[in-house]
C-alpha positions in Angstrom: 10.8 -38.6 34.1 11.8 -39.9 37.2 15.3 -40.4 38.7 16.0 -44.0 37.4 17.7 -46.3 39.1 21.3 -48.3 38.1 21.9 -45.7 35.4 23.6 -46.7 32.4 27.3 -45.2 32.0 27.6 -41.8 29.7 29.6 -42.5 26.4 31.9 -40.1 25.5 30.4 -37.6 23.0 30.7 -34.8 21.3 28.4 -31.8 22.3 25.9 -30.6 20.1 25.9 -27.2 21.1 29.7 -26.4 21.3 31.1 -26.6 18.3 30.1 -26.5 14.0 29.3 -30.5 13.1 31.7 -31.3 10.4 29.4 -33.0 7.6 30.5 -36.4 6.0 28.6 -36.4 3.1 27.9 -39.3 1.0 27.9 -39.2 -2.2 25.2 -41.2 -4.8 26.1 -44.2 -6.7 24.3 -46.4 -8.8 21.3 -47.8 -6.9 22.8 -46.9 -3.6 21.4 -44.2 -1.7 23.8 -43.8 0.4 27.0 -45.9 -0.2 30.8 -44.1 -0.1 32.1 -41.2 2.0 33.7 -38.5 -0.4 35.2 -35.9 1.9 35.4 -36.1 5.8 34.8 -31.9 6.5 32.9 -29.9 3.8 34.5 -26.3 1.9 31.6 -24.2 1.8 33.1 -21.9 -0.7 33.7 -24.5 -3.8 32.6 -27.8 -2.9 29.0 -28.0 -4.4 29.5 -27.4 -8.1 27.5 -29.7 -9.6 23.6 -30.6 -9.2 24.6 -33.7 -8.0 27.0 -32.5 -5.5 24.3 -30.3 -3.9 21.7 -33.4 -4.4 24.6 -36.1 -2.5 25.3 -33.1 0.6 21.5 -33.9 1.0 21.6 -37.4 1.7 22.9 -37.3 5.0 19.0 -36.0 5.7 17.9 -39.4 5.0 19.1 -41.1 7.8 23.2 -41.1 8.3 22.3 -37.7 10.6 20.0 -39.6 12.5 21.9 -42.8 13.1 21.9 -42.8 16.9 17.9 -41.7 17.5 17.7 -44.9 14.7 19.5 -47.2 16.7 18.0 -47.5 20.1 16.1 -44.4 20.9 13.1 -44.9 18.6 12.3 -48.3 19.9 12.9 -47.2 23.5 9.6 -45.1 23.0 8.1 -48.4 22.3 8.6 -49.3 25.8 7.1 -46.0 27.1 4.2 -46.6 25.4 3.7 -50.0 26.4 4.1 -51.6 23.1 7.5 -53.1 24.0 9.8 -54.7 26.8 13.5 -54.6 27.0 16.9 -56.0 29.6 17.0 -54.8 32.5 19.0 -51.6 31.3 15.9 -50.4 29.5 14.0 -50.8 33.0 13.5 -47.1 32.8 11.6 -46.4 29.9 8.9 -49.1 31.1 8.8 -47.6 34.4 8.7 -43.8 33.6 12.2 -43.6 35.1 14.2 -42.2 33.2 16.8 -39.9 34.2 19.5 -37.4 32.9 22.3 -39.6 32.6 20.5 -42.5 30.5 22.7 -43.5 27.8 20.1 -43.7 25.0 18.5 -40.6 25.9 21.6 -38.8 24.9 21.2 -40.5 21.8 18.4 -39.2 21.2 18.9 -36.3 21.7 22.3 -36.2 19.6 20.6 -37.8 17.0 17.7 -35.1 16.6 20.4 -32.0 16.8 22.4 -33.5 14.6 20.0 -33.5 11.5 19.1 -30.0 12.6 23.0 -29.3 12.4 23.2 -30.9 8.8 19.9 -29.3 7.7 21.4 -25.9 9.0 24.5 -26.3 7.4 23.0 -26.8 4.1 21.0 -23.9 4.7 24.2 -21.5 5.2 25.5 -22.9 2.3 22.8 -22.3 -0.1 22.2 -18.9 1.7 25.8 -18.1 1.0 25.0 -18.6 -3.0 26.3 -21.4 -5.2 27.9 -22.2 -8.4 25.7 -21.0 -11.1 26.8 -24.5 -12.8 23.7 -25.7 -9.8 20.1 -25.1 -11.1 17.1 -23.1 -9.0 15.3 -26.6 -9.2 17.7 -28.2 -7.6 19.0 -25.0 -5.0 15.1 -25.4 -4.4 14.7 -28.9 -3.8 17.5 -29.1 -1.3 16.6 -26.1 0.5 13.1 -27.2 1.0 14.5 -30.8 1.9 16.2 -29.5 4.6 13.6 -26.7 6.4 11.3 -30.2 6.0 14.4 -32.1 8.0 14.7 -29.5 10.3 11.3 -28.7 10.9 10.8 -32.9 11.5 13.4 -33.3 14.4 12.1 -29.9 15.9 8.9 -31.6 16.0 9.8 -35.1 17.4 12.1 -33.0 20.2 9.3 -30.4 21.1 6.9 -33.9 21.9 9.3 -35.7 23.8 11.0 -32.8 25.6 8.6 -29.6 25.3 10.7 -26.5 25.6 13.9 -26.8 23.9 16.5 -24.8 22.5 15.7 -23.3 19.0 19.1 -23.5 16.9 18.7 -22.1 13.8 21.9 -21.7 12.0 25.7 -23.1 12.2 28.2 -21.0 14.8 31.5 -21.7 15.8 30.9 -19.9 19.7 31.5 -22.3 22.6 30.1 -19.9 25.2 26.8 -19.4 24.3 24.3 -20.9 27.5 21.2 -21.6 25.2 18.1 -20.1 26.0 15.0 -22.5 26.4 11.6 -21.6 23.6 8.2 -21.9 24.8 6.6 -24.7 23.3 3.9 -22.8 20.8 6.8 -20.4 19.4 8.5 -23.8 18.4 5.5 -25.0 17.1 5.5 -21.6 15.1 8.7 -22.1 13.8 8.0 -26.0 12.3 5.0 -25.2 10.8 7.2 -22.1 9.3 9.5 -24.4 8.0 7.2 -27.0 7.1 5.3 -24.6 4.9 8.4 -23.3 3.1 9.3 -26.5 2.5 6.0 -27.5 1.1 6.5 -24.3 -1.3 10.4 -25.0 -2.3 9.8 -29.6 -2.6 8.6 -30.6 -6.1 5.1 -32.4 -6.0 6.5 -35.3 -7.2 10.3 -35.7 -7.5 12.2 -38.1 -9.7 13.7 -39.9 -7.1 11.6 -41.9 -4.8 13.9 -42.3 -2.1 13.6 -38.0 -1.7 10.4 -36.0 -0.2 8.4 -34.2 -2.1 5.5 -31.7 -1.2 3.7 -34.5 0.0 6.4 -35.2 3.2 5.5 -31.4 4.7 1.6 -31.8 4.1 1.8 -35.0 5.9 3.7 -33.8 9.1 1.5 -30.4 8.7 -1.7 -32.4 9.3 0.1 -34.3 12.2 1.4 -31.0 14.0 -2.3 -29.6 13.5 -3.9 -33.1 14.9 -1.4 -33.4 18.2 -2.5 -29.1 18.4 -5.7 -30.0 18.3 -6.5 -28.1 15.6 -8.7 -30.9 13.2 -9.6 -27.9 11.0 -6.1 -27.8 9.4 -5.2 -31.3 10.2 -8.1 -32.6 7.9 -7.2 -29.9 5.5 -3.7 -30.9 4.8 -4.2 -35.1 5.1 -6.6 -34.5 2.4 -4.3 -32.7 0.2 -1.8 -35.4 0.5 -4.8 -37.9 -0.4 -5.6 -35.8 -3.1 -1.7 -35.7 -4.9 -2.8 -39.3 -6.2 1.3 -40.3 -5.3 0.6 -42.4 -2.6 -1.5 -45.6 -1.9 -1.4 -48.4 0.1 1.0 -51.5 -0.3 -1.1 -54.6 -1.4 0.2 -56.4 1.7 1.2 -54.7 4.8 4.5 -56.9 5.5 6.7 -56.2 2.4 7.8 -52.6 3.5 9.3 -53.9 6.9 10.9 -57.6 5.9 12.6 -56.8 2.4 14.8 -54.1 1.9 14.6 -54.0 -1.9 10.6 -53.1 -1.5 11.0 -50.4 1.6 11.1 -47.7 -0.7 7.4 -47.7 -2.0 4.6 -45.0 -2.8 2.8 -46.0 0.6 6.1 -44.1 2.0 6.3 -40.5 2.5 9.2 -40.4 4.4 12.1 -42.7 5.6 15.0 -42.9 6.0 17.3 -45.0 3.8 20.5 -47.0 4.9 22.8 -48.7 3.3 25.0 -51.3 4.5 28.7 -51.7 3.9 31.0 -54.2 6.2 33.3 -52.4 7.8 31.4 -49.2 7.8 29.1 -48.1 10.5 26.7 -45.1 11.6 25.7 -45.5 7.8 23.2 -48.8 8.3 20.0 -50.0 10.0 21.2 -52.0 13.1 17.4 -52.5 14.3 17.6 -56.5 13.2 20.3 -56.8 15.8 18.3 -55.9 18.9 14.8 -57.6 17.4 16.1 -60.9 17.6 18.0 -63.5 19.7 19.1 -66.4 16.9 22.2 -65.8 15.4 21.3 -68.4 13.1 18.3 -66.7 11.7 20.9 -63.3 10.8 23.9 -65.2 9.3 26.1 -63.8 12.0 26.8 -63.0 16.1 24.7 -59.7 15.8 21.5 -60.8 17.4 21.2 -59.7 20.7 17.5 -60.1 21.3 17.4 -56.9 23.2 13.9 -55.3 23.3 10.6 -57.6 22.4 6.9 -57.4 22.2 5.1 -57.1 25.2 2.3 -59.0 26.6 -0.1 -55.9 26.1 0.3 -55.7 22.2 0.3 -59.3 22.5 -3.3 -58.4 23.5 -4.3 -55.6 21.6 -4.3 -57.9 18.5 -7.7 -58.4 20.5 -9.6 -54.8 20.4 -9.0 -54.5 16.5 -9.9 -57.8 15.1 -14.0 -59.2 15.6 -14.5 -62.5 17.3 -12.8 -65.2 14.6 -11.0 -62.9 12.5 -7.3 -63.0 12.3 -5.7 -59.7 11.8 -3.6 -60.6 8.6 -0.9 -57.6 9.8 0.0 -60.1 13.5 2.2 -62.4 12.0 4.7 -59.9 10.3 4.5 -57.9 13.3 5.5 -60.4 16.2 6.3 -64.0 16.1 4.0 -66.3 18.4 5.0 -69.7 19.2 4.3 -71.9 16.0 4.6 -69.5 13.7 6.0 -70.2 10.1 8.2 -67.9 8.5 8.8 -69.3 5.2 11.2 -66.6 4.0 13.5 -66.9 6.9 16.0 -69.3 6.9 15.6 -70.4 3.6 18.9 -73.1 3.0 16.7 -75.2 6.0 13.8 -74.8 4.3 12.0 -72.1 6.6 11.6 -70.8 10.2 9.4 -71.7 12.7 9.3 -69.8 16.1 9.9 -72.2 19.0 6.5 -73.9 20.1 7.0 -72.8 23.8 8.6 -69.2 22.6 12.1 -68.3 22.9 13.8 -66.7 25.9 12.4 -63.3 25.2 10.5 -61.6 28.5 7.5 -62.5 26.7 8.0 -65.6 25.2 7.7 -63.8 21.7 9.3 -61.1 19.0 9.1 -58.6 17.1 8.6 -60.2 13.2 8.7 -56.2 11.9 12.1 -55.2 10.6 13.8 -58.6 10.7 15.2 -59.2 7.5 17.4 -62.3 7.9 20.8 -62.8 6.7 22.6 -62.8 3.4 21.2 -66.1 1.9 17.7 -63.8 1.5 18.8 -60.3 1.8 22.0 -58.7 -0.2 24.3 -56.4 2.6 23.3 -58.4 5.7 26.1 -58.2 8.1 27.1 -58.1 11.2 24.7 -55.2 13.2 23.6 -54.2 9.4 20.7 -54.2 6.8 19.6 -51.8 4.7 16.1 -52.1 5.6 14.4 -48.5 5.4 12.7 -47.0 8.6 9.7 -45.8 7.9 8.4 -42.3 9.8 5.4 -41.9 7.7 3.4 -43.6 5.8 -0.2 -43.1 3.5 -1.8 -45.0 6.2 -0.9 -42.9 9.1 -2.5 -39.9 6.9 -5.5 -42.0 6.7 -6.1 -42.0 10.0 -5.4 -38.5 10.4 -7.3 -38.2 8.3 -10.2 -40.1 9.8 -9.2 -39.1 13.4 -9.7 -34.9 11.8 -12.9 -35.6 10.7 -14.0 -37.2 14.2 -12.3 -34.4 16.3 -13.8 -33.5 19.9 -16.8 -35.9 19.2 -17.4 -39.4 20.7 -18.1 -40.9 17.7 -18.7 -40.2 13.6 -20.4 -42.0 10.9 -18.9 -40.0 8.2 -18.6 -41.6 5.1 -15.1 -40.3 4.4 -13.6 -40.6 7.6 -15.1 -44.4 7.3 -13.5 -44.8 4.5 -10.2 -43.7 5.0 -10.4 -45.7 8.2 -11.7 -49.0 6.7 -8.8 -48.9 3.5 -6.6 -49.5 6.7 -8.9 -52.6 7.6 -9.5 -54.2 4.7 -5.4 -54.6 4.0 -5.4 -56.1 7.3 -7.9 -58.8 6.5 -10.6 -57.3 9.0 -14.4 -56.5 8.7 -15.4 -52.8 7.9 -17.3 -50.3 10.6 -19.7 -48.2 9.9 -19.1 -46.2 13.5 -15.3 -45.1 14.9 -14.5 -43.5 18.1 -11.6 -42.3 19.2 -10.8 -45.5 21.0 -11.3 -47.1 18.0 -8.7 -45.0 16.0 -6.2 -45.3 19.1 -6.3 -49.3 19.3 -6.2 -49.1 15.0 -2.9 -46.6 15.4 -1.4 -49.0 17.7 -1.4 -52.2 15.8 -0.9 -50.3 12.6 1.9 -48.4 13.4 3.7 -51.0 16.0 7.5 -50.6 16.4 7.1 -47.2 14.2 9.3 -44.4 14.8 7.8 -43.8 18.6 4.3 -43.3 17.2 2.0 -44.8 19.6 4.0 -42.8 22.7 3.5 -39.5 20.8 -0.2 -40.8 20.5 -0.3 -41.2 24.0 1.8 -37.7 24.5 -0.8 -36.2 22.3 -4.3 -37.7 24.3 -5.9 -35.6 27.3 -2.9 -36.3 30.2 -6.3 -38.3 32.2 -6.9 -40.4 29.3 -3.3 -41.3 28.3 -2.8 -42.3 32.6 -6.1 -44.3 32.0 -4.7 -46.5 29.1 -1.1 -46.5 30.6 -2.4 -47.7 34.2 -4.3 -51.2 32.8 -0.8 -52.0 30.4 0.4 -55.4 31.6 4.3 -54.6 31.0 5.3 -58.0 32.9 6.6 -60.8 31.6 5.1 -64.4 30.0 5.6 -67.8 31.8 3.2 -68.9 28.8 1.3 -67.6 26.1 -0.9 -70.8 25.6 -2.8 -70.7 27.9 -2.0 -67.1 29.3 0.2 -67.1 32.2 1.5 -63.9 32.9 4.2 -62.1 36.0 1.7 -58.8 35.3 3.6 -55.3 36.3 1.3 -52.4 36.3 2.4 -48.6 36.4 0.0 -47.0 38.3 2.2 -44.1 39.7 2.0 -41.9 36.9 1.7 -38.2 36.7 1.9 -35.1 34.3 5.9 -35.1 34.7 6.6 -38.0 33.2 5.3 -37.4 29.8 8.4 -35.2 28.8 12.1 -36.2 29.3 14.6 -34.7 31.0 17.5 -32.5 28.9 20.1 -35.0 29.2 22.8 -34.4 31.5 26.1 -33.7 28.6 24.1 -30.9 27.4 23.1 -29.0 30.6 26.4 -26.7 31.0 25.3 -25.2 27.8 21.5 -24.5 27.9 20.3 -22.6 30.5 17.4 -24.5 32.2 17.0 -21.7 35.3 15.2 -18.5 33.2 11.9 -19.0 32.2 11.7 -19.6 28.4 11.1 -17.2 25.5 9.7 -17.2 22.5 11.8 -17.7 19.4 11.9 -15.3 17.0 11.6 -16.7 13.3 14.4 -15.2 11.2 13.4 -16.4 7.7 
């Protein structure tokens, strides 16, 4: 990325590489997931006695580690792709500059190291051996929980940042300078730990909230589609169609608008917050930034940060046929008139402002707004529980479809139609009987809006000349209107090969040498 302008000030934070993260694990209770911290620094010799113990270290996997990637970062790849507009801060990421010192790039970052730390922690500990009081279904599940967790971050950080340091276990040395791994021997090492993990995971575990083989399958036929590779990619969707566990949600809005139905069997995996006042790093604060009515939230936490931009606005546009409305719109972004019956429910509903709000683009984001405590339990200040959702049975279906097609301009195949069409049909829209690979890109897009960075690694994933194409024609202005369109268009048109990874951010450069040329990393297990 290039050297941004105005950049944000550098919190103080600790350093990933220079010292052992101390876990705070959290322990299960009830039908909380995640809910009270029971020890601040973990005794590997004698703390996990129990099933349940081991079972509770694991949680931390399901979001807590990730809390700062959660809170900004993911939605900040929104804005790279085009999907999204933010303040003036988040600038940056609209323009492709984005530089070492940005504030949520550490965050990122932090946030992706830090669930390899936990996930390698839990590793030592198992390696170690445990109480024999802790079963081999258990020992198994956790350790295949975490290679999965590990092998996820390593994937999302080899996308966004191509060669990285490979840390594979826990050390307490503070002088190490890192090495940097070539791309394809980390790519080695996820699909490594992905496939361990798909050996050690149960097929279907008892809890819904934890990953089964399913999880590892699905980010298997991922890695193999962004490789290329359709072969394997079709191979392993089709095994996670095949389990029979997941299916699609009867409506698409339910997963992202009520906390209580986030954890589904359209989810493969999330991760799962939990909301306590008082508490934080423990909690979804996405609501906060999606919307600017305090009202609407039950408290002063709606900041109205980042919003829709006038391309998705759009984009609505290449999915649905002439006089069709796309079902899936209105619980992604609100547009003026818009009622939200479920929102504000003492007055009797919502409606979005007629002329829009005082958003960049005159709209928001409807997806992951929850409300405030008169619909929603644990709604506080900068808190829901809402689950984030990384990958769902509809992503795999067009994978799925997207596998079949491959390298060719267009297929006809019925089960790559079909996959493709389930999508369609849940979304209220009239079936093809041809794809193309446009089609599948504008279907990911609307589908998987505001989703974990998904249409940016799309992009990341595209031919470099077709991703500039489709980046270059992105209106990423603002709205004077929506009805009719009256747009201030900004276009990027200055776009090249560098900015489709991000810089290492600048608190970690003293301890990861970025002068030799990279080496491969050597799989140790």
């Amino acid at each position: 990325m290039k050297k941004e302008n105005n950049m944000m000030g550098m919190k103080n934070s600790y350093k990933i590489f220079t010292h052992v993260l101390m876990l705070i694990f959290l322990a299960s209770c009830g039908d909380d997931f995640l809910e009270v911290p029971v020890v601040d620094t973990i005794t590997e010799d004698n703390f996990y006695m129990t099933d349940d113990q081991l079972l509770a270290g694991a949680n931390t996997l399901y979001g807590q580690a990730f809390f700062t990637a959660n809170d900004k970062f993911m939605y900040s790849l929104d804005m790279l792709a085009g999907n999204s507009i933010g303040f003036e801060a988040d600038a940056p990421y609209k323009l492709f500059a984005v530089g070492v010192n940005n504030r949520t790039l550490l965050e990122g970052w932090e946030g992706f190291y830090k669930g390899i730390a936990d996930a390698n922690q839990l590793l030592k500990i198992i390696d170690q051996g445990l109480s024999p009081d802790i079963s081999e279904e258990v020992k198994n599940q956790v350790e295949g929980e975490a290679r999965f967790v590990r092998a996820f971050a390593y994937f999302y950080l080899v996308r966004l940042w191509g060669e990285i340091p490979v840390i594979d276990q826990i050390t307490a040395d503070t002088s190490t300078r890192y090495r940097l791994n070539t791309v394809p021997s980390i790519y080695a090492f996820i699909e490594s730990d992905l496939k361990k993990a798909a050996d050690l995971l149960p097929l279907n575990p008892s809890d819904q909230r934890r990953v089964g083989k399913t999880a590892p399958w699905a980010f298997l036929a991922e890695m193999h589609l962004t490789l290329k590779d359709y072969e394997n990619a079709r191979a392993y969707a089709k095994m996670v169609i095949d389990s029979g566990l997941h299916s699609l949600q009867s409506n698409y809005q339910d997963q992202f608008i009520n906390p209580s139905l986030s954890v589904n069997r359209e989810g493969i995996y999330r991760w799962v917050w939990t909301s306590i006042n008082g508490l934080w790093g423990i909690q979804n604060t996405n609501q906060a930034y999606l919307i600017d009515d305090d009202d609407l939230v039950g408290n002063n936490g709606a900041f109205g940060s980042v919003a829709p931009s006038v391309d998705l606005f759009l984009a609505f546009d290449k999915v649905a046929d002439p006089g069709e409305e796309d079902l899936r719109r209105k619980w992604i972004i609100m547009e003026p008139g818009r009622q939200y019956d479920e929102l504000k429910t003492v007055d009797g509903g919502y409606t979005f402002p007629e002329n829009g709000d005082n958003s960049a683009t005159k709209i928001r984001y409807r997806k992951y707004v929850v409300g405030s405590l008169n619909e929603h339990p644990n709604v506080f200040f900068m808190r829901t529980e809402m689950s984030t959702q990384l990958m769902r049975y509809a992503d795999i279906l067009l994978i799925y479809a997207e596998a079949i097609l491959g390298n060719g301009a267009s297929t006809g195949d019925a089960q790559a139609i079909d996959a493709f069409n389930q999508v369609r049909r849940r979304a209220g829209l009239s079936e093809k009987m041809m794809i193309s690979k446009e089609d599948l890109m504008n279907e990911r897009r609307i589908e998987l809006a505001l989703e974990a960075g998904k249409f940016w690694l799309d992009l990341l994933r595209l031919d470099r000349t077709m991703a500039r194409d489709i980046i270059r024609v992105q209106n990423r202005g603002t709205a004077n209107s929506l009805v009719p369109l009256d747009t201030d268009p900004v276009f990027v048109t200055d776009i090249d090969n560098a900015n489709f990874l991000f810089p290492i951010p600048a608190a970690e450069l003293s301890f990861i040498d970025t002068t030799s040329p990279a080496v491969d990393y050597v799989i140790n297990d």
